[in-house]
C-alpha positions in Angstrom: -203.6 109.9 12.4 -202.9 112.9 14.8 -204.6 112.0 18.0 -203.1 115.4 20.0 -200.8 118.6 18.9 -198.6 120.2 21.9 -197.1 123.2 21.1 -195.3 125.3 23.5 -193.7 128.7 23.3 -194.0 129.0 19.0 -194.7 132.2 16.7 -197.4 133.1 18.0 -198.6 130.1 20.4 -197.9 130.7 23.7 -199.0 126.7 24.9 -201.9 124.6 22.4 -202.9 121.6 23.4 -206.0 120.2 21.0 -207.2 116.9 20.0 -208.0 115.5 16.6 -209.8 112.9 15.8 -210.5 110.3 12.3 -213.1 110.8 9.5 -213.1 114.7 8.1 -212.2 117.8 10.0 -212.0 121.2 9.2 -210.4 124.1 10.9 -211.7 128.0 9.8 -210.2 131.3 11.1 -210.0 134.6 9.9 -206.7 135.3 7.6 -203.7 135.6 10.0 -205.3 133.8 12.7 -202.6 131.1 12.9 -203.7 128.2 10.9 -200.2 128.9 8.9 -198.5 128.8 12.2 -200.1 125.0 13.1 -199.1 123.6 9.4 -195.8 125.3 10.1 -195.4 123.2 13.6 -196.5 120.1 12.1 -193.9 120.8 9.6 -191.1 120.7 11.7 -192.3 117.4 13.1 -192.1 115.8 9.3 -188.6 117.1 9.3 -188.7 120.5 8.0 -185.6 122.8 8.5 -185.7 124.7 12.1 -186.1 128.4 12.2 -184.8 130.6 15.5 -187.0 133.1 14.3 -189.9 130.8 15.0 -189.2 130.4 18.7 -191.6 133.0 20.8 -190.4 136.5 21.7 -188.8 136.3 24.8 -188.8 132.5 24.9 -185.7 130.2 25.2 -187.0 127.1 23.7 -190.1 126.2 21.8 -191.8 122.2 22.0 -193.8 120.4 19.4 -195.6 117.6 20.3 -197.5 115.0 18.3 -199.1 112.1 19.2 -200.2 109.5 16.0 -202.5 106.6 16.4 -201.1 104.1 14.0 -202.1 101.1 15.2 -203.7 100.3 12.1 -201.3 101.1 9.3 -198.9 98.3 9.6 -195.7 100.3 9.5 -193.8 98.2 11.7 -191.1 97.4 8.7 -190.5 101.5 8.8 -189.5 101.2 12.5 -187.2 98.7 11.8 -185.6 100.5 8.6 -185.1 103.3 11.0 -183.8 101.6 14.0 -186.7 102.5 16.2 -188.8 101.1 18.6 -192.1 100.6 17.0 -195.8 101.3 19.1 -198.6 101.8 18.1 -198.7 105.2 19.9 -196.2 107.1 17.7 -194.8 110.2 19.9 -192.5 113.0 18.1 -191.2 115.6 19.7 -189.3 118.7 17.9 -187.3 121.5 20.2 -185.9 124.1 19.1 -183.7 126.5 21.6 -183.0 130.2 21.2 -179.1 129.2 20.6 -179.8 127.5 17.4 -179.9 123.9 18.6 -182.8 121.5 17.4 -183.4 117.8 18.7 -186.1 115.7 17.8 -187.5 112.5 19.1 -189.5 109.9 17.9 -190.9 107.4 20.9 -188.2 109.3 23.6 -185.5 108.0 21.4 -183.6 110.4 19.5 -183.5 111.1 15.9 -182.0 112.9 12.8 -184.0 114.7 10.4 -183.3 112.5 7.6 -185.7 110.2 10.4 -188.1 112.4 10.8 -188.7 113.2 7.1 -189.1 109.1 6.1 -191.4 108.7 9.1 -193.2 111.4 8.2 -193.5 110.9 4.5 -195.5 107.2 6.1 -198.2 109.8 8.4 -199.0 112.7 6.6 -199.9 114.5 3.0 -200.1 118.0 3.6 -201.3 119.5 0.3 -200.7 123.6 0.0 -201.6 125.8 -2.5 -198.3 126.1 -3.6 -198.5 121.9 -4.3 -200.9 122.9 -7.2 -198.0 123.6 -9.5 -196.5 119.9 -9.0 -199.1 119.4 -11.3 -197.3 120.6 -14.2 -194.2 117.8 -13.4 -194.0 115.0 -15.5 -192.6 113.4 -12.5 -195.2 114.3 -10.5 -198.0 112.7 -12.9 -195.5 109.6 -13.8 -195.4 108.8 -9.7 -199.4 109.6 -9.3 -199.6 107.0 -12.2 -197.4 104.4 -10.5 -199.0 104.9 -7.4 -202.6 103.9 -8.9 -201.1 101.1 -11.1 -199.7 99.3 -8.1 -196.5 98.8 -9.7 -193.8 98.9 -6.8 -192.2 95.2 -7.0 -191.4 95.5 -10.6 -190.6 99.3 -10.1 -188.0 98.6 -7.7 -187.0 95.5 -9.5 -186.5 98.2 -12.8 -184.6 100.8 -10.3 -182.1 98.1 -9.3 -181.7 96.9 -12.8 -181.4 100.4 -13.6 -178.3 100.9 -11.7 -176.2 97.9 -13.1 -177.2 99.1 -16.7 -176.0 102.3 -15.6 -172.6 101.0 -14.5 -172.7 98.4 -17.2 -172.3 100.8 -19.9 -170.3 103.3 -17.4 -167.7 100.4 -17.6 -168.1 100.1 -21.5 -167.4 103.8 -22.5 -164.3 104.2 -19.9 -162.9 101.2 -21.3 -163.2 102.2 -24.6 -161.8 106.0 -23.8 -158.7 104.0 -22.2 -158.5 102.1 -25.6 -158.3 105.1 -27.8 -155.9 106.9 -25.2 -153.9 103.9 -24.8 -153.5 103.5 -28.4 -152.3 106.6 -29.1 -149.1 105.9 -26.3 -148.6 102.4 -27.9 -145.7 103.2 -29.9 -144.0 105.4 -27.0 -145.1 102.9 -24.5 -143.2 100.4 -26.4 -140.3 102.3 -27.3 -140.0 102.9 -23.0 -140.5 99.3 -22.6 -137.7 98.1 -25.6 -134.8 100.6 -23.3 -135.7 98.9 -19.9 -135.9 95.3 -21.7 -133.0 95.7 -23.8 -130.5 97.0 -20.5 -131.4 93.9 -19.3 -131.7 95.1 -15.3 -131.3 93.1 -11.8 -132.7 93.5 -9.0 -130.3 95.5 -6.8 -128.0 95.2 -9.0 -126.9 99.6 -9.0 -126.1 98.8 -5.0 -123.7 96.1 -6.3 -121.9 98.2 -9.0 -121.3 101.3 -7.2 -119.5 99.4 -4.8 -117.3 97.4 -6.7 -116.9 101.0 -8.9 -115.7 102.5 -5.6 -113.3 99.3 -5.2 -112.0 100.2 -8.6 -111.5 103.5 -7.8 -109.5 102.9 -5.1 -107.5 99.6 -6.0 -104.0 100.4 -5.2 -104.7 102.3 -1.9 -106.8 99.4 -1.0 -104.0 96.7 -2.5 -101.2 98.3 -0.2 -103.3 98.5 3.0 -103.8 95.2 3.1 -100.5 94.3 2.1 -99.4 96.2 5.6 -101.9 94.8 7.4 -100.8 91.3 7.1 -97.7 92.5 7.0 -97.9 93.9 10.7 -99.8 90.5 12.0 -97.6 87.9 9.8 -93.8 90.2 8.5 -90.7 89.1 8.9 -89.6 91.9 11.2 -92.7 92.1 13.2 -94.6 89.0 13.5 -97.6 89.6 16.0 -98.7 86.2 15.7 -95.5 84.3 16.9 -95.1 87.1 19.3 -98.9 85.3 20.7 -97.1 81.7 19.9 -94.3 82.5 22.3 -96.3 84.3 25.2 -98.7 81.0 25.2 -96.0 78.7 25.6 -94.4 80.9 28.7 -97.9 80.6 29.8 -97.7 76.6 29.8 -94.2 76.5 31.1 -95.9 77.9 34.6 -99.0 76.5 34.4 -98.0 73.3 36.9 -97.1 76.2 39.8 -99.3 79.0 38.7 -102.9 77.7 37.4 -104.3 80.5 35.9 -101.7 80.7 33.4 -103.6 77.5 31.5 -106.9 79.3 31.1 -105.0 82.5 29.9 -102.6 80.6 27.5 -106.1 79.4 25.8 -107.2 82.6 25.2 -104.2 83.5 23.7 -104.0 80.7 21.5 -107.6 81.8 20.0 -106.5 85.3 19.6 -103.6 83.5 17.5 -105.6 81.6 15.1 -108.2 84.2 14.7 -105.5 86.3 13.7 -103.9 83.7 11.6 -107.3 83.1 9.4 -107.3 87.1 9.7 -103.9 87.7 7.6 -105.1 84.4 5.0 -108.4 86.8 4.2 -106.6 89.5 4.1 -103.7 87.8 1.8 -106.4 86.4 -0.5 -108.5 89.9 -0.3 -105.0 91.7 -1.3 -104.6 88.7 -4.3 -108.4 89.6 -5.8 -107.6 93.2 -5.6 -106.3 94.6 -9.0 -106.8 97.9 -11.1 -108.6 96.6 -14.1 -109.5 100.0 -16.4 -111.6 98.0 -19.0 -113.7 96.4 -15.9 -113.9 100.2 -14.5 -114.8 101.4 -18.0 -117.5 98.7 -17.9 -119.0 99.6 -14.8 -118.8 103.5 -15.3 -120.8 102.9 -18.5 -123.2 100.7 -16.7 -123.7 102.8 -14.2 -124.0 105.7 -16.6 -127.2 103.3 -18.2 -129.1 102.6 -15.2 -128.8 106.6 -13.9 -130.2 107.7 -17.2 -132.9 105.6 -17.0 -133.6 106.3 -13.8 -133.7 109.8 -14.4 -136.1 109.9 -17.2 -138.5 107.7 -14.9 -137.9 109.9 -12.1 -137.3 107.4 -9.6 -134.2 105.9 -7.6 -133.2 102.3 -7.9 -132.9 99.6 -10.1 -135.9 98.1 -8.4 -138.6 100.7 -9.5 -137.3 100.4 -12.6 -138.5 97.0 -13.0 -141.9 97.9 -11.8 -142.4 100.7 -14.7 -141.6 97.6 -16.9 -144.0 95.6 -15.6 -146.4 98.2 -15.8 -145.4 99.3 -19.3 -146.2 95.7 -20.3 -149.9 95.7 -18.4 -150.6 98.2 -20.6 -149.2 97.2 -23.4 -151.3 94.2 -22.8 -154.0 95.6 -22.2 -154.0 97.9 -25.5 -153.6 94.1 -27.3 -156.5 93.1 -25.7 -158.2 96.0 -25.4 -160.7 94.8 -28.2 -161.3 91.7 -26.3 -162.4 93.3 -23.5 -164.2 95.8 -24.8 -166.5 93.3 -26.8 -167.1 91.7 -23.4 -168.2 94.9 -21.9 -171.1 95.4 -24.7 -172.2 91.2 -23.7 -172.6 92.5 -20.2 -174.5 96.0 -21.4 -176.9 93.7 -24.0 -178.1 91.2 -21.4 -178.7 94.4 -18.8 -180.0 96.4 -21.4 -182.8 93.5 -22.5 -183.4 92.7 -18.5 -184.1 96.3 -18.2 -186.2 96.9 -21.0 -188.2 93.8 -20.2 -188.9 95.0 -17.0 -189.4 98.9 -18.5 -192.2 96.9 -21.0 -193.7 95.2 -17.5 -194.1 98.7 -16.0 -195.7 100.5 -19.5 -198.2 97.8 -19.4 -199.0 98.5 -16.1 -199.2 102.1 -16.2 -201.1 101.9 -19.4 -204.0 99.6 -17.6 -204.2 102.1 -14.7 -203.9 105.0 -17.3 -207.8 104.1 -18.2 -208.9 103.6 -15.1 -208.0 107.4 -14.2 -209.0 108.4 -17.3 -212.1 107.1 -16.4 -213.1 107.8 -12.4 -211.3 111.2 -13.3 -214.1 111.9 -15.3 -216.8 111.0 -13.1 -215.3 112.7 -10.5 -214.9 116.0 -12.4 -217.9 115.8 -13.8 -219.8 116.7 -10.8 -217.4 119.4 -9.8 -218.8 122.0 -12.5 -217.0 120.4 -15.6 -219.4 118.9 -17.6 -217.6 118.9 -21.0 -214.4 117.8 -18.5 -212.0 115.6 -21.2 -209.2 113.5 -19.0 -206.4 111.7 -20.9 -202.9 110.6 -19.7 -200.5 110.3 -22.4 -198.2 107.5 -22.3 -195.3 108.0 -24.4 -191.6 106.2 -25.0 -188.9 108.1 -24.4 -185.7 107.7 -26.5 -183.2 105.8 -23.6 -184.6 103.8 -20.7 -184.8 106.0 -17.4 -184.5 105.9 -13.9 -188.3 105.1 -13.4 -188.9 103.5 -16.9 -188.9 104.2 -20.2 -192.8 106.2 -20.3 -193.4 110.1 -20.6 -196.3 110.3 -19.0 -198.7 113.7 -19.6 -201.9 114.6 -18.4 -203.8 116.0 -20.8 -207.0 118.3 -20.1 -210.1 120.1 -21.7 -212.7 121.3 -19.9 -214.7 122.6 -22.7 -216.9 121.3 -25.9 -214.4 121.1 -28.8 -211.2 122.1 -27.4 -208.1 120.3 -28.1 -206.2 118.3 -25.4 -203.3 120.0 -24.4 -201.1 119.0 -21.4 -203.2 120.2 -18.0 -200.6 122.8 -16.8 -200.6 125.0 -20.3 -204.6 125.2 -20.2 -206.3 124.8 -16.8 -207.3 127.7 -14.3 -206.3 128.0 -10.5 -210.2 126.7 -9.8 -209.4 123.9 -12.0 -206.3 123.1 -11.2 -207.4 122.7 -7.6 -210.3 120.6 -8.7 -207.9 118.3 -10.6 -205.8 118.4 -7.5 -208.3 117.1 -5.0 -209.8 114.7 -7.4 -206.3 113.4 -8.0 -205.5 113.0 -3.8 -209.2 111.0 -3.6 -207.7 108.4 -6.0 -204.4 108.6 -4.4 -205.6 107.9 -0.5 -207.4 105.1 -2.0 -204.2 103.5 -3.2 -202.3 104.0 -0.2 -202.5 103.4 3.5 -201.6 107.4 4.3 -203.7 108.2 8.0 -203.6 112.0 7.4 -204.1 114.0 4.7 -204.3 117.7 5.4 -205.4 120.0 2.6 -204.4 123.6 3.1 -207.0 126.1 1.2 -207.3 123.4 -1.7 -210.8 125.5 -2.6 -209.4 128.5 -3.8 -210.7 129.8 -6.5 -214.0 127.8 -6.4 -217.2 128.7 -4.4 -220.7 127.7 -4.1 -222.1 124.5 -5.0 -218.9 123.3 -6.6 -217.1 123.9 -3.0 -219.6 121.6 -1.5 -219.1 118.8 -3.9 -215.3 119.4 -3.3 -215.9 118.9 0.5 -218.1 115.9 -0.1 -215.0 114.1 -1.5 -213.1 115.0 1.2 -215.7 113.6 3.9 -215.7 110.2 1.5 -212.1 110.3 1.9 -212.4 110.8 5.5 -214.7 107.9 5.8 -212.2 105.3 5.9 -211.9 104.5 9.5 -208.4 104.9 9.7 -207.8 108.2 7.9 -208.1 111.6 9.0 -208.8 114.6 6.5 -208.1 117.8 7.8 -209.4 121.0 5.1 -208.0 124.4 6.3 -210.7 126.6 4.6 -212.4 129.8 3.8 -215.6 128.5 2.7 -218.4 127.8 4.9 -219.8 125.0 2.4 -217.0 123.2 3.3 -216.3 123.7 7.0 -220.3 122.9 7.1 -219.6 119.2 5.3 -216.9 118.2 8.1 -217.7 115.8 11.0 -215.5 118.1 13.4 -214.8 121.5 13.2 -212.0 123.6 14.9 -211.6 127.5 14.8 -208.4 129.6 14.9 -208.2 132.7 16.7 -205.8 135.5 17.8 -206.3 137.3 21.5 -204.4 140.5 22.5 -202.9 140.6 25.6 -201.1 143.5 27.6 -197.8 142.6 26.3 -198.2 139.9 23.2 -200.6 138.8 21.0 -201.4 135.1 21.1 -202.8 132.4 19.1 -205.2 129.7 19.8 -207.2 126.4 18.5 -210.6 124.9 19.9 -213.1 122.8 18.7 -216.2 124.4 18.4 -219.8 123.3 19.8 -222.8 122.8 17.5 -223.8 125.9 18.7 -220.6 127.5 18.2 -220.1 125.8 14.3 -223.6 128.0 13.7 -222.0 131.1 14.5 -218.7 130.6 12.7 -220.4 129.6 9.4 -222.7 132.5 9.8 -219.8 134.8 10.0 -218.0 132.9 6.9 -221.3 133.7 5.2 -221.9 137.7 6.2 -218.8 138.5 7.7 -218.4 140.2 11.1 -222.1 141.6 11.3 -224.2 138.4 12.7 -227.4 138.2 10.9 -230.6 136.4 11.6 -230.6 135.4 7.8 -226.9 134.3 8.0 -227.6 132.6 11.1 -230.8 130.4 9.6 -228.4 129.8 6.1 -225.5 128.6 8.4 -228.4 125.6 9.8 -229.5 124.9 6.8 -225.7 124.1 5.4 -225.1 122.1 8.5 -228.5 120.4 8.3 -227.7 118.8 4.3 -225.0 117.5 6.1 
């Protein structure tokens, strides 16, 4: 629950400090006063988007402040989801600065508003007017059922179930739209595969054909240099390597009187028969060498092939060639088996599809058990709140595919007079019912879950009187529970008279700014303010004595 609210510097608060404490609390104040601005505050502690415009006039930064006795709610396994320090005194803190920047803290360490909004959704219910038309969503009345059915194990269970049918049959109607487009390509798949196939390719084997194309080419030029060549090293007229014979031995004729001459006639001698096994490469080189035009023709041709191809394919050797074939014959594969794999697919969506609808009959059963029990304490609570004839149903109703919460429809229907037909509670019911229906709804609810605060915001409109006061006697039973704190923002002194605290806001004009304020009001003080709810601004005696007597049925 909310222990203490700091605000500092927002709309119309210039600094609020106040203290709350458990069981049922209400807070009055004329229209305007500022009990928008504290929901709004609270608000942006549960993660609700910041808003420059709310800082103060003239302020730089505003501070919200809330302190939440949780000690007994066991939400230590939210800490830990959220990677937070858990105690049992829960401190957030919002700022917002004039610059646009927000930061918010939960326990001094720092967090995002994704944070803030799953912490929050474990502290607090605010219920506003505007919550009233939640009634009309079938989602809305399917999660109130699953909430009172107790059905979260084998709800999750269904959700993660849920997915893998999802991508089970995902899986089934891609492969089948690959099929169909795949079969349509077979034959020209085929027909790409038969050209690669038939010319038979090798791996590099373009590198190797352009050069011995170029050798071709060139086969005369390439004959008579190397006939020169060996003729320069090894001719008749010019003989380089007896030229290297003769200067060795000169060498070793002086090598007994000069001894360097030794170590140089070596090196001369391995310059000789390098040179020697030089001219027999170059002799058998010049041998291979010949102009062959059918061989040219050959290779031209082949050459000729292997660019075409890789034109059409748009790529640039012989190599990626060879990987379009062997993707040409996946696919071709797979469009052979295609029907294999496909029948697979719909054994994988069968057993998901029964393990899901098992689970989707588990959650019907469950919702339809809690479905009378509703029906039921609906009744009897409505009953009291001026609806005598009141007729409660909740429709339970398959819908045609299994989906992401089950396979129920669930509707609320509602008649609140002798006779009338049931018709789904959004079509028929009145703002005053509505908000009956509401509160009756949240009493069940709380009882269900371990919320601390709920905080209704003006839940009574369009009711009054006696049916006001039954509406704040469920809230104080609500409130009752130990560990939860109901707060009723409202106009109507039968209510503000029911709750075990009572706080008023108030505006003050000063020189320069207006301000607003919260306190909590003396028994003396509660007698005045419920006086005024009941005669307005002019204090009576009469209003006065009605105000005690409202207090003293509490």
């Amino acid at each position: 629950m909310i222990s203490h609210l700091h605000i500092q510097n927002y709309a119309l608060i210039e600094s609020l400090d106040i203290s709350f404490s458990d069981g049922f609390s209400v807070i009055t104040g004329e229209t305007g006063a500022g009990k928008s601005i504290l929901l709004g505050a609270i608000g942006l502690l549960l993660g609700q988007r910041a808003d420059t415009r709310s800082i103060r006039n003239g302020a730089q930064k505003c501070t919200i402040e809330a302190t939440f006795d949780i000690s007994s709610h066991n939400l230590q396994d939210v800490f830990e989801q959220l990677d937070i320090d858990y105690d049992p005194e829960c401190i957030i803190r919002r700022e917002l600065t004039a610059a646009g920047k927000s930061r918010a803290f939960i326990n001094d360490t720092p967090a995002s508003i994704a944070q803030l909004k799953t912490l929050g959704d474990h502290l607090i219910d605010i219920h506003s007017q505007h919550q009233n038309l939640l009634l009309s969503s079938e989602d809305f009345q399917l999660n109130v059922l699953d909430i009172l059915a107790h059905d979260s194990k084998v709800l999750e269970e269904y959700t993660q179930h849920f997915k893998s049918f999802k991508e089970a049959k995902k899986n089934l109607l891609e492969a089948r739209a690959n099929a169909e487009q795949l079969q349509t390509e077979q034959d020209y798949l085929q027909f790409q595969l038969d050209q690669l196939d038939e010319a038979a390719l090798q791996e590099g084997e373009d590198q190797e054909l352009e050069t011995e194309q170029q050798t071709l080419e060139h086969a005369e030029e390439i004959k008579s240099a190397l006939y020169k060549s060996a003729g320069l090293l090894n001719g008749d007229e010019s003989c380089t390597i007896e030229a290297l014979r003769t200067a060795r031995q000169q060498l070793e004729n002086i090598s007994s009187v000069f001894p360097n001459a030794s170590s140089l006639a070596e090196r001369i001698e391995s310059c000789r028969i390098e040179l020697k096994d030089i001219v027999e490469e170059i002799d058998g080189e010049a041998e291979d060498i010949e102009y062959n035009p059918e061989r040219q023709a050959w290779v031209d041709e082949r050459l000729s092939l292997i660019y075409d191809l890789q034109r059409k394919h748009h790529v640039e050797s012989v190599g990626e060639l060879l990987v379009i074939a062997d993707d040409l014959r996946t696919r071709l594969h797979n469009i052979t088996h295609s029907e294999e794999h496909i029948q697979e697919l719909e054994k994988q969506l069968a057993v998901e599809e029964k393990a899901l609808l098992k689970l989707a009959d588990q959650l019907t059963d469950l919702r339809s058990k809690a479905a009378s029990t509703v029906e039921k304490e609906m009744c009897q609570m409505l009953i009291p709140l001026g609806m005598p004839n009141i007729r409660f149903k909740v429709e339970i109703c398959k819908a045609a595919q299994p989906e992401s919460n089950g396979i129920d429809k669930v509707t609320f229907l509602f008649s609140a007079n002798k006779n009338a037909t049931l018709q789904p509670i959004s079509h028929i019911a009145s703002g005053g019912e509505i908000a009956r229906v509401m509160l009756s709804l949240k009493a069940l609810i709380s009882g269900a879950i371990n919320l601390p605060t709920i905080i209704f915001d003006e839940i009574d409109t369009g009711v009054s009187g006696q049916i006001a006061e039954r509406m704040a006697i469920i809230m104080k039973k609500m409130g009752a529970d130990q560990h939860r704190q109901v707060i009723s923002i409202t106009h109507l002194p039968q209510i503000a008279a029911l709750g075990s605290h009572h706080y008023r806001v108030f505006k003050t004009d000063e020189e320069d700014a207006t301000n607003s304020h919260i306190i909590q009001l003396t028994d003396e003080e509660r007698v005045k303010e419920i006086a005024h709810m009941l005669s307005g601004s002019n204090l009576t005696e009469a209003a006065m004595s009605n105000a005690r007597a409202l207090l003293n049925n509490d």
